[in-house]
C-alpha positions as CSV (number, residue, x, y, z in Angstrom):
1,X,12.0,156.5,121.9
2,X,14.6,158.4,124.2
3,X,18.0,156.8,124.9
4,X,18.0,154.8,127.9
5,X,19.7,156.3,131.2
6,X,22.0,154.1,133.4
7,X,23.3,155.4,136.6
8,X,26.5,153.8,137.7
9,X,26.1,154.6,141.2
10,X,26.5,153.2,144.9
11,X,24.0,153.9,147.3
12,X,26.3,156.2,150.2
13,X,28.3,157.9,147.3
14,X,26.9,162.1,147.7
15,X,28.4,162.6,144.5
16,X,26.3,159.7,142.9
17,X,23.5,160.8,145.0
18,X,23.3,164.6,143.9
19,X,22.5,162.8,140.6
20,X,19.7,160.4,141.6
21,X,18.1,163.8,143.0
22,X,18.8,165.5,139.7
23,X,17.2,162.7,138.0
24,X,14.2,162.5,139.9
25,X,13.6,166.5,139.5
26,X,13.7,166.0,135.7
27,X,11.2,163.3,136.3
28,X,14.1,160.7,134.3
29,X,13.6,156.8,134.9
30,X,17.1,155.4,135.1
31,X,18.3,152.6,135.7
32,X,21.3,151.6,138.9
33,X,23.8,149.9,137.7
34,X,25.4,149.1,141.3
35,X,29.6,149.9,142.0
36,X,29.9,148.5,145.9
37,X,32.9,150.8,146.6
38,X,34.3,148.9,149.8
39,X,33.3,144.8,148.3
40,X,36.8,142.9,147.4
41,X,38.9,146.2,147.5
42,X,36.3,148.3,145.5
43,X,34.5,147.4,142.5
44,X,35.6,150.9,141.2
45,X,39.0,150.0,140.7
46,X,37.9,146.6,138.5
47,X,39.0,146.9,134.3
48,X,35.7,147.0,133.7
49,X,34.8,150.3,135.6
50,X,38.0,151.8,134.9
51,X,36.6,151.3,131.0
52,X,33.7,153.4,132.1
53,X,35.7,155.6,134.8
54,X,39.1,156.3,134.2
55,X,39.6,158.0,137.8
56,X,37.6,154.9,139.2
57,X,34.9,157.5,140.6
58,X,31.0,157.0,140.8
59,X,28.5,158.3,139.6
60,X,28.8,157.6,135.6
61,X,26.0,158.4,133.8
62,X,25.4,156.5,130.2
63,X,22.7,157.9,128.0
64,X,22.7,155.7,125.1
65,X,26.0,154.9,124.0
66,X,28.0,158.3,126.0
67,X,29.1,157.4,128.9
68,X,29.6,161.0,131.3
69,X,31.6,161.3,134.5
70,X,31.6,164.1,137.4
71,X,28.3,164.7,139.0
72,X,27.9,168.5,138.7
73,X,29.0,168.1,135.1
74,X,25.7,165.4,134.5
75,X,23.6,167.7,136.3
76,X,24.4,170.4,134.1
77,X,24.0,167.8,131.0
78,X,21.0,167.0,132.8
79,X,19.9,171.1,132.9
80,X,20.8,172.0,129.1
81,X,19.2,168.4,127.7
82,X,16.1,168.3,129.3
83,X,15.2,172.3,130.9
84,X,11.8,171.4,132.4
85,X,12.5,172.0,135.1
86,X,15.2,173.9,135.1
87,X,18.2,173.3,138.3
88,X,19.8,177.0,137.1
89,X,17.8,180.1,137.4
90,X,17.4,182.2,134.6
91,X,19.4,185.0,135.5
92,X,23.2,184.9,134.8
93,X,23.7,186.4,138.7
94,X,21.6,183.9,140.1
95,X,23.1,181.4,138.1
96,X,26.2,182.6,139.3
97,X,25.2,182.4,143.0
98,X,24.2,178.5,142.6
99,X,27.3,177.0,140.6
100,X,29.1,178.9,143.9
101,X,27.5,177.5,146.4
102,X,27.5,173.9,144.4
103,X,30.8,174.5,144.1
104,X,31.7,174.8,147.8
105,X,30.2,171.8,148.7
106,X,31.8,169.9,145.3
107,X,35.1,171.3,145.2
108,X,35.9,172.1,148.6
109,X,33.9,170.1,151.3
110,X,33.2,166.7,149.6
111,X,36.4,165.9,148.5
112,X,38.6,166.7,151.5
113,X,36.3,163.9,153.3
114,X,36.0,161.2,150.0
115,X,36.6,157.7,150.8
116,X,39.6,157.5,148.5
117,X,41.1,159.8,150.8
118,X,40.5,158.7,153.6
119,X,41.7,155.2,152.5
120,X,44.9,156.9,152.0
121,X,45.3,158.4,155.2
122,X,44.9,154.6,156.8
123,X,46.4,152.7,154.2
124,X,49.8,154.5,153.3
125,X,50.2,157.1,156.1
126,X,48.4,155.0,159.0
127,X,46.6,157.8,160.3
128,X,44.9,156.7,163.4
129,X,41.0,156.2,163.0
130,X,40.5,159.7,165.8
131,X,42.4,162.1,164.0
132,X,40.9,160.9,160.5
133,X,37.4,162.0,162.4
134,X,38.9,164.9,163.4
135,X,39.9,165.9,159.8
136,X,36.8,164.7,158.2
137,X,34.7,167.3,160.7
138,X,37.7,170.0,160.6
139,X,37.0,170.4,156.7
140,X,32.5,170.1,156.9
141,X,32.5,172.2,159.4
142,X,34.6,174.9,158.2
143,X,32.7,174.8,154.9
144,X,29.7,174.4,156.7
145,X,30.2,177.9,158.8
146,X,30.8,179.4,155.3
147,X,28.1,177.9,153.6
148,X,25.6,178.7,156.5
149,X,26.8,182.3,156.1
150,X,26.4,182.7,152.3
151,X,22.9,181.6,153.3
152,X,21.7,182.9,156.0
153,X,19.7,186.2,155.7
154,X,20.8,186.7,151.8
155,X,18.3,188.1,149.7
156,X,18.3,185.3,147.3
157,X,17.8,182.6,150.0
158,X,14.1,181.4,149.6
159,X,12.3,178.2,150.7
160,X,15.9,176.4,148.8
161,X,19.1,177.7,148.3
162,X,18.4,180.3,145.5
163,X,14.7,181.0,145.9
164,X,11.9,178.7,146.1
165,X,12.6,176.5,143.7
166,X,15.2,173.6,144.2
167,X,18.5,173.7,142.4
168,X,22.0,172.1,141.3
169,X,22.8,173.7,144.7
170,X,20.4,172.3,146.5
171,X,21.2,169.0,144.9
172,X,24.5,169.5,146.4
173,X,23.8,170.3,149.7
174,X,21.5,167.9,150.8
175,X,23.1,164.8,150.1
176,X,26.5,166.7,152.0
177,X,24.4,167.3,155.3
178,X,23.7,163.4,155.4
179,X,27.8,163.2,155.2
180,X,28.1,166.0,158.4
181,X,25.3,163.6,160.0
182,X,26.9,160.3,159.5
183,X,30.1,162.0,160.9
184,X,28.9,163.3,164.5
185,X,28.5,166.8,162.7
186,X,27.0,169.4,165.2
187,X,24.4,170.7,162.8
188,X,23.0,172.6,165.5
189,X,25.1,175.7,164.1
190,X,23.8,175.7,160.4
191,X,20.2,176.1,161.0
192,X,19.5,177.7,157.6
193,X,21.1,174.6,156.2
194,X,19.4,172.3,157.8
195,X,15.6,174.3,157.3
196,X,16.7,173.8,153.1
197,X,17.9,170.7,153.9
198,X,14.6,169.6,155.7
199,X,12.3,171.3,152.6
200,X,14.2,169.8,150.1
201,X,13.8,166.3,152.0
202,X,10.2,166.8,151.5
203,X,9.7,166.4,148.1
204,X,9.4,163.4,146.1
205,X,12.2,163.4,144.1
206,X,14.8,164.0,147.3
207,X,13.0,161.9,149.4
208,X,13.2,158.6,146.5
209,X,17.2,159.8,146.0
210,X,17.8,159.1,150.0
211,X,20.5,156.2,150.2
212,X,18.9,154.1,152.4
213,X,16.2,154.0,149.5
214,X,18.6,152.4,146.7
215,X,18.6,148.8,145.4
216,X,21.7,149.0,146.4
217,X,21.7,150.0,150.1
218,X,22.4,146.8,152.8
219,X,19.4,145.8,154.2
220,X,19.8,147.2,157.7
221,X,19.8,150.4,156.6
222,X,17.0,149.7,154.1
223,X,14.6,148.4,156.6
């Protein structure tokens, strides 16, 4: 019998959600273990999750008795344990061109706009709620215009990101444009974006991974 999978997740994390899509590609049942990042101060920064998560960062996957942290990391665990199928292409260019453009929305979008920082902003620097907007959409949109142009009329730019398959990239991106949208994003400009985003959101396994579909996610936004 496989080692169960537990997902310590919460349900607007994009990291944590880059995961649940992951997941659901690979056709893995899982089970959410729930981390409410804004309840009593943050259930992150509890003993017991710092146990689990040093940095006090969702998602944490635990498979069996391992317990592994940073989400394109557990994709790639994800990739090399179970290949079927695969979120890298074959290719060593192609993989190449996906851990880029996962990486651009990882390393360089995501966590100038993480709620830890912008926490910071309003808790030790009292940064007025407009111009923490203004940063949060400074930093998508710039990656955005970048990302749009890596994608836009390449040759390797199918129905997805690389091809017509979906990838780690694409497991990236999507949950990244429902970031831009819940922060006023113009998304107008990023059409080739937002046609992979829409594709992607079409398939089972992006569609199940949507936040508002969690255990997790309040009810309003369930319903």
């Amino acid at each position: 019998m496989a080692e169960q999978l537990r997902l310590y997740s919460y349900w607007r994390s994009s990291a944590a959600y880059r995961v649940r899509i992951g997941l659901n590609l690979k056709g893995l049942a899982y089970d959410t273990v729930p981390v409410h990042l804004l309840r009593e101060g943050g259930e992150q920064h509890t003993p017991a999750f710092r146990e689990a998560n040093p940095q006090g960062l969702v998602p944490v996957l635990q498979h069996g008795d391992r317990l592994m942290r940073q989400s394109v990391a557990i994709l790639e665990y994800l990739d090399e344990t179970w290949p079927q199928p695969p979120l890298l292409p074959s290719s060593a260019r192609d993989r190449q061109r996906v851990r880029a453009l996962s990486q651009l929305v990882a390393c360089d979008i995501h966590p100038l706009n993480n709620l830890r920082v912008l926490r910071f902003f309003d808790r030790s620097w009292h940064v007025p709620q407009p111009e923490r907007d203004n940063w949060v959409l400074h930093w998508i949109e710039e990656g955005f215009t970048a990302l749009e142009a890596m994608l836009a009329d390449h040759p390797s730019t199918g129905r997805f990101c690389e091809g017509d398959l979906p990838t780690l990239a694409d497991c990236c991106l999507v949950p990244q444009v429902y970031n831009a949208r819940r922060f006023g994003v113009d998304l107008a400009k990023y059409p080739t974006i937002v046609r992979i985003e829409q594709a992607c959101l079409a398939l089972p396994a992006f569609d199940a991974a949507r936040p508002e579909r969690q255990p997790d996610a309040p009810e309003e936004v369930a319903a």
